[in-house]
C-alpha positions in Angstrom: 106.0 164.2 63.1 102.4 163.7 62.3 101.4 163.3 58.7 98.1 164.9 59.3 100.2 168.1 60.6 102.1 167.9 57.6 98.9 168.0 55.5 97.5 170.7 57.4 100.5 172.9 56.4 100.3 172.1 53.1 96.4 173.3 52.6 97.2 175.8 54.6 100.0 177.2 51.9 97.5 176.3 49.0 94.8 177.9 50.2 96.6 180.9 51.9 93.9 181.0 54.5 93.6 179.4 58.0 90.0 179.4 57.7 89.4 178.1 53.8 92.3 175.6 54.9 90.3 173.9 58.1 86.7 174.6 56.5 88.5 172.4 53.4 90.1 169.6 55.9 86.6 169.9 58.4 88.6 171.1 61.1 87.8 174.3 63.5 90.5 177.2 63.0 92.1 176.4 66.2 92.6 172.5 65.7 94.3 174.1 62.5 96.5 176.2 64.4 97.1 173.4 66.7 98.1 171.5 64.4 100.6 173.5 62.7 102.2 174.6 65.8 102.9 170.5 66.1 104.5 170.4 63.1 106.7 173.8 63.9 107.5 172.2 67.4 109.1 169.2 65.5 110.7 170.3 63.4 112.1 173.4 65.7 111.5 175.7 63.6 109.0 178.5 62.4 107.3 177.4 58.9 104.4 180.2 58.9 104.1 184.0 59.5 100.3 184.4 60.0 99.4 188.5 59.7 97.2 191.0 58.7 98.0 190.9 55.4 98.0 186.6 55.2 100.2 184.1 55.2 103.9 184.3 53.9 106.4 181.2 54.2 109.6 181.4 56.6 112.6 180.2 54.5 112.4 177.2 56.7 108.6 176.8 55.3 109.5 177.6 51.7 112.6 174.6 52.3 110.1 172.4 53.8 106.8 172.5 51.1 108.3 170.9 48.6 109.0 168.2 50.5 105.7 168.0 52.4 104.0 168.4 49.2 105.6 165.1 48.1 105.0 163.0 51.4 101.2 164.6 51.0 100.9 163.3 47.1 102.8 159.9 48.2 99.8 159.3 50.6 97.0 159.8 48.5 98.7 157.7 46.0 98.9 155.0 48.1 95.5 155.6 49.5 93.9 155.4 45.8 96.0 152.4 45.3 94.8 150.6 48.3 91.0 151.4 47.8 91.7 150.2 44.6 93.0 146.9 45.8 90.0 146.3 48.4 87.6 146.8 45.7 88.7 144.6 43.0 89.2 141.2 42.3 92.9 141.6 41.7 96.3 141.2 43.3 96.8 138.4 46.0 94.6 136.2 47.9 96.3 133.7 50.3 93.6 131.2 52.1 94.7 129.2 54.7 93.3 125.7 55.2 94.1 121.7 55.7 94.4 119.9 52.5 91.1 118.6 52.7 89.4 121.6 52.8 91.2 122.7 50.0 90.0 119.9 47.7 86.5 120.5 49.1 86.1 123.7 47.8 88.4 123.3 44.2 84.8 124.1 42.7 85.5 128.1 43.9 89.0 127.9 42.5 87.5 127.4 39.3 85.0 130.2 39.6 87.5 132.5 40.8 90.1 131.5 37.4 87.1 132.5 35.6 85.6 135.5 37.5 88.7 137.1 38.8 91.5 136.3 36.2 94.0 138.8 37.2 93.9 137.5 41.0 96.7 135.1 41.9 95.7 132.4 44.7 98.3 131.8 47.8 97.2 128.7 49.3 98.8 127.8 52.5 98.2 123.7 53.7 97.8 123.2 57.2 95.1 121.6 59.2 93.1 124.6 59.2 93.3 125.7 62.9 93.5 129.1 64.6 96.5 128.3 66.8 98.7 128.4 64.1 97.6 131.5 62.0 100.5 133.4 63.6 103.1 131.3 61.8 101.5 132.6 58.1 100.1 136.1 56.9 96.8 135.1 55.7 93.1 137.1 54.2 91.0 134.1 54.8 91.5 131.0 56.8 89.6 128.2 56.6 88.8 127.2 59.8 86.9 123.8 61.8 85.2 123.8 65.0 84.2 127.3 66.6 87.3 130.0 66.9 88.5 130.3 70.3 90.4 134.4 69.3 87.6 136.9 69.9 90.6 139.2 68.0 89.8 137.2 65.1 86.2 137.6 62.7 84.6 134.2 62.7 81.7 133.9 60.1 80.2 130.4 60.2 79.7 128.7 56.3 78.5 125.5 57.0 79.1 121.5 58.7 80.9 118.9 57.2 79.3 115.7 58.2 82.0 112.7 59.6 81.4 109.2 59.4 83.7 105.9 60.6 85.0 104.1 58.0 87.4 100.9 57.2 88.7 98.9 54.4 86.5 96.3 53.4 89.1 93.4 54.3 89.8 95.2 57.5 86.1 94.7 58.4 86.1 91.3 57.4 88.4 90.0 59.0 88.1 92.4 62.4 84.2 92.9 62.7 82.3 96.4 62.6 81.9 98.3 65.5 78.5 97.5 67.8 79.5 97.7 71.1 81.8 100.3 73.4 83.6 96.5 73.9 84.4 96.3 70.1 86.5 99.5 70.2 89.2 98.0 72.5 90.3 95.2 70.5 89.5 96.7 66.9 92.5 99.2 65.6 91.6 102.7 65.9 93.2 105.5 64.0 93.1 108.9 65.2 93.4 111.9 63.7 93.8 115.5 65.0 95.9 118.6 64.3 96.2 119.3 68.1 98.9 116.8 69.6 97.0 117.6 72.7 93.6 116.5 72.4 91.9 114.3 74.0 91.5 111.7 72.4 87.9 110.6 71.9 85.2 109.4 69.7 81.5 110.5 70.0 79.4 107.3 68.9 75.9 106.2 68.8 75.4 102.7 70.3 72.5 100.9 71.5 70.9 103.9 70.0 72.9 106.8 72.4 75.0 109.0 72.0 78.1 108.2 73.9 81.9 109.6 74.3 84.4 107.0 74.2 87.9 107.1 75.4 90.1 105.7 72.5 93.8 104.4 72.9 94.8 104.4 69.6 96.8 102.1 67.2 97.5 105.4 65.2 97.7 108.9 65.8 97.8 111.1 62.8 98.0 114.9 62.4 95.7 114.9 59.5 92.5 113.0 57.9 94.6 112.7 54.2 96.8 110.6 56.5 94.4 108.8 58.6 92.4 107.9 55.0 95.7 106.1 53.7 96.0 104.4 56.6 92.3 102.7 56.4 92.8 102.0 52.3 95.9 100.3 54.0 94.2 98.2 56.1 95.5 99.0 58.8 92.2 100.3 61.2 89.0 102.4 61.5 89.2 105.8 60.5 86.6 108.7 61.6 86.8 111.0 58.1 84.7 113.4 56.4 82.4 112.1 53.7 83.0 114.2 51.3 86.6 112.5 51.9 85.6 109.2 52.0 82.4 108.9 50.0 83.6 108.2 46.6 85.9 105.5 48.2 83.0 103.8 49.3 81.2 103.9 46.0 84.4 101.9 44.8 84.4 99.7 47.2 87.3 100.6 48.6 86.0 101.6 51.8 82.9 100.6 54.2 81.3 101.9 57.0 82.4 100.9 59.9 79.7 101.5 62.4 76.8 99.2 62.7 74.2 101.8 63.6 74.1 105.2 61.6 76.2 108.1 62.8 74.9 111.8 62.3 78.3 113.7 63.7 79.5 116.9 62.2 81.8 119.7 62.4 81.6 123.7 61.7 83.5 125.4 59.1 84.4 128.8 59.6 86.2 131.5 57.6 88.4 134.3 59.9 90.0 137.0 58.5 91.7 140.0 60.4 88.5 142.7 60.0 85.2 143.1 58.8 85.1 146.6 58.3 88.0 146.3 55.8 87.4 143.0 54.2 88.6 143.2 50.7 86.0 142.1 47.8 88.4 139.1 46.6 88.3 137.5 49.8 83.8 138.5 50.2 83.4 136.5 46.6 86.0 133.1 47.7 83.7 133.6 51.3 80.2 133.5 49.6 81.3 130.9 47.0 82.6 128.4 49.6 79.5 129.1 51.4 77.7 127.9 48.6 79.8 124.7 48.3 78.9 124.0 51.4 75.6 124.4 50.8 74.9 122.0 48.3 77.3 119.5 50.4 75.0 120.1 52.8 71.4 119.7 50.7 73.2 116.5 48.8 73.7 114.7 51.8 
């Protein structure tokens, strides 16, 4: 049973006339009757008598109105409700990202608490990539490297720049990496949400660019972990600055690289569609847009 049949019988009774009926749903007189014949055919039973002098309802008709009027309200309540929802910053939003991500952008949090106080904030932690979005119902995720789903929207927001870094002692003790020789016997820690990765490092020696094999001391599913590691002394770490940048000012950590590095990665939000993105998850979109931004312009 179709719902559209159902509302087609329902102007059809209102209006008492095929032809006001489909001029009112913008359908021709026989798509009309088509339609109603569907519904009649469903149910088994005649719902109309259709004659010179109008329409008049079977008893089968007159039993079934009332409840097709209901069904017919129930939808375009829920339709008002849901337009509603898409066009206001209220109800849920659940954003999907690593943990880092999620203290990178705590700046649109705060907007949003002020801007949007009736909107609660799911925030799911993982390390923010697509291969696991079908473990979690999401509106935005937050998303590194380029999206592999052409299912899924990807709308590009910015780079997050990476640099090598160690503990001070570490490096002092261990040496700072100059040579493709130095990253054999130094301790490498290796972070990446994808057990299968291969694991690499792109580094600029001798001033080229050049992809190095790594055999790691540590492998670590995220760059939280991978930073406690190099506090800990225990290796080189490859981490984003805004991770790591602070640290340094501290002197908790030190570049690790002789020569400067310029390595980044893309950030991407995905959500399900873009016809029917709701207008909470455009404002969290735009505003971590423009945290990246000035990440990007303060670097």
């Amino acid at each position: 049973m179709n719902t559209n049949d159902i509302e087609a019988f329902v102007t059809v009774v209102e209006y008492k006339s095929y032809t006001r009926a489909s001029t009112h749903l913008s359908l021709s007189p026989s798509a009309l009757s088509r339609r109603i014949q569907s519904l009649e055919k469903s149910l088994q039973s005649q719902l109309l008598i259709r004659d010179s002098h109008g329409i008049t309802l079977t008893q089968s008709g007159e039993l079934f109105l009332k409840h097709a009027q209901a069904i017919v309200n129930k939808i375009g309540q829920a339709t008002r409700e849901i337009r509603s929802h898409q066009s206001e910053f209220s109800g849920e939003l659940t954003v999907f990202s690593s943990l880092g991500m999620a203290k990178l952008v705590m700046p649109v949090i705060n907007d949003l608490s002020k801007n949007a106080p009736q909107m609660t904030v799911n925030w799911v932690l993982s390390e923010g990539r697509q291969a696991q979005l079908n473990r979690v119902v999401y509106d935005v995720m937050l998303h590194i490297d380029t999206p592999n789903d052409c299912e899924m929207i990807g709308q590009y927001l910015g780079d997050v720049e990476l640099d090598f870094y160690a503990s001070p002692m570490y490096l002092a003790q261990n040496g700072r990496i100059g040579t493709t020789d130095d990253i054999d016997r130094l301790g490498i820690i290796y972070s990446s949400a994808d057990p299968d990765a291969t694991k690499n490092w792109k580094l600029t020696i001798g001033g080229e660019v050049k992809i190095i094999e790594l055999k790691p001391r540590y492998n670590v599913g995220s760059p939280e972990l991978a930073l406690e590691l190099a506090l800990s002394n225990h290796g080189i770490a490859r981490l984003p600055k805004f991770l790591a940048e602070e640290l340094v000012k501290q002197g908790k950590l030190a570049l690790a690289c002789i020569e400067p590095q310029q390595f980044s990665f893309a950030i991407y939000a995905i959500y399900p569609s873009r016809e029917y993105l709701p207008k909470k998850s455009r404002l969290f979109i735009e505003n971590v847009r423009l945290v990246l931004d000035k990440l990007g312009s303060s670097n």
